[in-house]
C-alpha positions in Angstrom: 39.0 230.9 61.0 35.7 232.4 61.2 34.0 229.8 59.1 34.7 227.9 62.6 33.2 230.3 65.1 31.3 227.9 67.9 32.4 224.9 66.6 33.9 222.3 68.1 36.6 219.8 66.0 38.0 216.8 67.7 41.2 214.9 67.2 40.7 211.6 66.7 42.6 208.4 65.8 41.2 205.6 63.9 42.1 201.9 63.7 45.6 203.1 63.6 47.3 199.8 65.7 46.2 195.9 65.2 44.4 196.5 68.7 40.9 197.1 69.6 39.5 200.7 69.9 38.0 200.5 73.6 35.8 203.2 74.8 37.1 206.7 74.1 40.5 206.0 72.5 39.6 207.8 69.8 39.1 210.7 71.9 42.2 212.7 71.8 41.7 216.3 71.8 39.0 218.8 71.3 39.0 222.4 69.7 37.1 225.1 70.7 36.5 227.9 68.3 35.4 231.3 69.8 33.7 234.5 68.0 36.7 236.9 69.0 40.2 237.0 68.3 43.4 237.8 69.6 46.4 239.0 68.0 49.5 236.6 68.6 52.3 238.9 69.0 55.1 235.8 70.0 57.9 236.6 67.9 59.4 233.2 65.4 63.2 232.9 66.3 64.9 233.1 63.2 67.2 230.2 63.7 65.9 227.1 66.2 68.4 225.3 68.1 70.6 222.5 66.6 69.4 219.1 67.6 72.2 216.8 68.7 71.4 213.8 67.0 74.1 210.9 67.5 76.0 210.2 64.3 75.6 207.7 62.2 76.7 204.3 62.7 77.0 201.2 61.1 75.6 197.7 61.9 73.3 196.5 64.8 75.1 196.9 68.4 71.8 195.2 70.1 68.8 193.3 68.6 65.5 193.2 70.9 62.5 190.8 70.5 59.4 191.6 71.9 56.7 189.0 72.2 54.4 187.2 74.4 54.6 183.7 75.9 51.3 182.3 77.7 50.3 185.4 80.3 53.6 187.1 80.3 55.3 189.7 77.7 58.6 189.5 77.2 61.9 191.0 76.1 64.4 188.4 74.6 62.3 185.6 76.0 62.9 187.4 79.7 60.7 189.7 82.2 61.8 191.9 84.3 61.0 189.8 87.4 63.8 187.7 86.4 66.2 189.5 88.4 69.2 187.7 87.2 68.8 188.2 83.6 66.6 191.5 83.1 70.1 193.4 82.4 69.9 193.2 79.0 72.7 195.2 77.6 75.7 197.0 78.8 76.6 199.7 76.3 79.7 202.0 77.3 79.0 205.4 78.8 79.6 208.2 76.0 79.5 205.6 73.0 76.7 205.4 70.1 74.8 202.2 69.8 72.6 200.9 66.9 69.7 199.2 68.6 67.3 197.0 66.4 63.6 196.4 67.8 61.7 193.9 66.3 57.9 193.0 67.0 57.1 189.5 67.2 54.4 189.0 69.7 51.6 188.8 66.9 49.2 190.9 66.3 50.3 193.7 68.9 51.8 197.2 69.2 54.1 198.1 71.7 55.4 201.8 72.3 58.3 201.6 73.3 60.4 203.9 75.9 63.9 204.7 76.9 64.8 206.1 80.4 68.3 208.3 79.9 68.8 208.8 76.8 67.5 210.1 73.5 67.5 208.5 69.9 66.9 209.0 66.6 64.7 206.8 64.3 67.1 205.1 62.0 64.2 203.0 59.5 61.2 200.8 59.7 60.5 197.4 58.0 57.8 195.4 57.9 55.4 197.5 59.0 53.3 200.8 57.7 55.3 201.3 54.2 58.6 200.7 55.5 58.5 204.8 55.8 60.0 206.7 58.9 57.6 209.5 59.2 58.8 213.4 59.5 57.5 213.8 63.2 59.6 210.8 63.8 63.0 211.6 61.4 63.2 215.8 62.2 63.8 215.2 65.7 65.3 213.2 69.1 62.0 210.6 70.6 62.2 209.0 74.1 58.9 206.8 73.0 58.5 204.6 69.6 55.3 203.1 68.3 56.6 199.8 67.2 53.7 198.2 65.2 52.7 194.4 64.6 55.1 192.4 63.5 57.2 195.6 62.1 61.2 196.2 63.0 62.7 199.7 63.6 66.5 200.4 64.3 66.9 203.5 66.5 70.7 205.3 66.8 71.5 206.7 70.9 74.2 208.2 72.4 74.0 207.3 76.0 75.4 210.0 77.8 76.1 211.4 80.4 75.3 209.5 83.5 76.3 205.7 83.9 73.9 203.6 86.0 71.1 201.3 85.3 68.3 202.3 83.4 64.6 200.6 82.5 63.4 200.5 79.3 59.6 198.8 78.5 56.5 198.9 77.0 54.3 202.0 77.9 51.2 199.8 77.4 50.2 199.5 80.9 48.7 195.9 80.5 52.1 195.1 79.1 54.7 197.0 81.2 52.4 195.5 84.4 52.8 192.0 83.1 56.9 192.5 83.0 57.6 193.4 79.4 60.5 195.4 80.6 64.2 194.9 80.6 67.3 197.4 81.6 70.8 198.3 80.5 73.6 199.2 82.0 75.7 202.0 81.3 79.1 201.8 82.8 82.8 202.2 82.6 83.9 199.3 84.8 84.6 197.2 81.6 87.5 199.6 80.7 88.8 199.4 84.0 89.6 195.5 83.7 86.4 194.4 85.9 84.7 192.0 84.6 82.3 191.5 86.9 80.0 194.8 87.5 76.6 192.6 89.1 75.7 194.2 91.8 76.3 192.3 95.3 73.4 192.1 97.2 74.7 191.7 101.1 71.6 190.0 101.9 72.3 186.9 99.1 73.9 184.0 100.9 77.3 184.5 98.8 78.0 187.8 99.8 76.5 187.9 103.2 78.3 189.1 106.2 80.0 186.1 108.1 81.6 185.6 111.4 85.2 185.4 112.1 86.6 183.8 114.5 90.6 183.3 114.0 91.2 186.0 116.6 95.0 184.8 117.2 95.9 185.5 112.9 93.8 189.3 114.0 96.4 189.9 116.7 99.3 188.4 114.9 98.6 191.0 112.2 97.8 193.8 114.5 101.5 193.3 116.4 103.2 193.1 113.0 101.1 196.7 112.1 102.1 198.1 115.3 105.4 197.5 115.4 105.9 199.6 112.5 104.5 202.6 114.1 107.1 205.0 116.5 104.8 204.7 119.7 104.0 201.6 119.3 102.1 199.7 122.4 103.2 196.2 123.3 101.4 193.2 121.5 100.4 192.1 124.6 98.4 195.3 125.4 96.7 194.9 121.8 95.6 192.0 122.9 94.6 193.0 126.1 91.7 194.5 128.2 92.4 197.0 130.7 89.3 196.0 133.7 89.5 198.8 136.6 87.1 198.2 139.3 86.6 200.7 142.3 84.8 199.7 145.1 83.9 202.3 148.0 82.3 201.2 151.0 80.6 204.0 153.2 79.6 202.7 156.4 77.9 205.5 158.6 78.0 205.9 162.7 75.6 208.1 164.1 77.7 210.6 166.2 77.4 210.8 170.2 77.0 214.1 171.5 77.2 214.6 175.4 76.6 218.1 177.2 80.1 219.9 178.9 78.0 220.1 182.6 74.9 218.7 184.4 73.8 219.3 187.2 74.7 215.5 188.1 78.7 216.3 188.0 80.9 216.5 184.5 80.5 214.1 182.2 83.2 213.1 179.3 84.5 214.9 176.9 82.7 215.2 173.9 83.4 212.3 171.6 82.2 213.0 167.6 82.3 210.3 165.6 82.5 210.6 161.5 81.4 208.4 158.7 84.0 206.0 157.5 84.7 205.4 154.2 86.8 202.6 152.9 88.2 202.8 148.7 89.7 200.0 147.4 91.4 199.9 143.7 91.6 197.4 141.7 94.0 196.6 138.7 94.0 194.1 136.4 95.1 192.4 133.3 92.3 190.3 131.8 92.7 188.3 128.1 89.6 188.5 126.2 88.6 186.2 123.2 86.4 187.2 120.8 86.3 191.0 120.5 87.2 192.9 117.2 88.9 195.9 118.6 90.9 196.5 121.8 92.3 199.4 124.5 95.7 199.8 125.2 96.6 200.1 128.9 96.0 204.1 130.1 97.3 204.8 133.7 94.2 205.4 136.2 93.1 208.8 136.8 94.5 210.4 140.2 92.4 212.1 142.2 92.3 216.0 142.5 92.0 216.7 146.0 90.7 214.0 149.3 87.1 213.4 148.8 85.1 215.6 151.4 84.0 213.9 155.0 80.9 214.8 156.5 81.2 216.5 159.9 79.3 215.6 162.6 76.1 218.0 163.5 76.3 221.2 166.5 74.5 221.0 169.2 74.0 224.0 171.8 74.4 222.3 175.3 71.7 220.6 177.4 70.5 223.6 180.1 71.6 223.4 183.9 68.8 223.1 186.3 
């Protein structure tokens, strides 16, 4: 590595896609060579980890299209603001699939990635030798360069999460202009649903909407009662305790009179206290129109008589 000593050697990429070479794509990465060294004491495992690659399969589970059509790129002839459509496959949690990709949107590449899972590069046709390359066979990819007008069949095992997942173009022109589609990964199918679309509450058909049969509500709710040990009337299902207290307070200012004047004795002194009047009443009202109802509940009784305000002391008026 001396020969290199304050050099610097660039990475580049040439030509390698039907596409353009803009400014700088050919820029990948630079090497910087300096006069001293330094000994690399990592230690090599001896073994590396087994890579779990999905077994092998046979035949194609999915085949994808990719192409354009006027200003929009496409997946099977749908985008991904197609909202109805964009699922574009539901393969079974824990299974294998054989996916086949195929390039058809003339004269472009597309690399290609998978949210969730990993796969293996199964072969290429059509495009650079029909060869699957060592970087691209010795491992597990997430990304695939799928040239002009070439085919590749990838194997995945997609595990272990169910949900939806995106898969698209990472060609940022393309994956902006919708050439992206999902799959679903679920379970539900086994369970004898065939329906797993999501329901949007805020679509017209599964929107919330008002109910207003309120006699078939309380027939039900009597029959549901009835089967319980303490149950309460229907009636009182049905029913609306209204308690309303009124309390009037109606204060006299108190007359106070001296026990002697000089002017003889006057009466006896006469206090006069606040009055207060409470009246209680109970009743049975029928409401329409309300979802859940009280049963009757005695009224609270008072602890002790509320307190009464006593009237003022005065010292008596002076004799002169």
């Amino acid at each position: 590595m001396w020969r290199f000593a304050f050099q610097h050697h660039h990475a580049q990429h040439q030509s390698f896609a039907a596409e353009i070479d803009y400014l700088r794509t050919d820029k990948v990465m630079r090497f910087v060579v300096s006069d001293s060294a330094a000994r690399d004491t990592a230690a090599t495992p001896s073994a590396l980890r087994a890579i779990p690659f999905p077994k092998d399969k046979a035949g194609v589970d999915q085949h994808f299209r990719f192409e354009r059509q006027g200003s929009s790129w496409r997946i099977n002839g749908v985008t991904f603001g197609d909202i109805n459509n964009h699922v574009l496959a539901r393969p079974k949690r824990g299974t294998i699939e054989v996916w086949e990709l195929e390039n058809s949107s003339g004269g472009w590449s597309h690399p290609m990635h998978f949210h969730l899972v990993d796969f293996r590069v199964v072969k290429r046709v059509n495009g650079r030798g029909n060869v699957v390359f060592l970087y691209e066979s010795q491992g597990l990819k997430d990304v695939i360069w799928l040239g002009s007008g070439e085919t590749v069949t990838v194997g995945a095992h997609y595990a272990p999460w169910p949900g939806v997942y995106m898969f698209h173009c990472h060609d940022l022109i393309h994956e902006y202009h919708e050439m992206m589609g999902a799959f679903n990964v679920t379970v539900l199918m086994d369970l004898g649903y065939d329906e797993t679309q999501f329901a949007d509450p805020m679509e017209p058909e599964t929107k919330f909407q008002p109910y207003n049969n309120v006699d078939e509500v309380e027939s039900r709710l009597g029959a549901y009662w009835a089967t319980k040990t303490n149950a309460p009337s229907a009636s009182s299902t049905a029913s609306t305790l209204i308690v309303s207290t009124t309390s009037t307070s109606t204060p006299v200012s108190p007359t106070i009179t001296p026990k002697a004047t000089s002017m003889g004795k006057l009466d006896d002194n006469k206090t006069r206290t606040p009055k207060t009047t409470s009246k209680i009443t109970t009743k049975t009202k029928k409401k329409r129109g309300m979802r859940f109802r009280p049963v009757d509940m005695p009224m609270p009784k008072r602890n002790a008589a509320p307190k009464r305000n006593a009237a003022p002391k005065r010292n008596a008026a002076p004799q002169t």
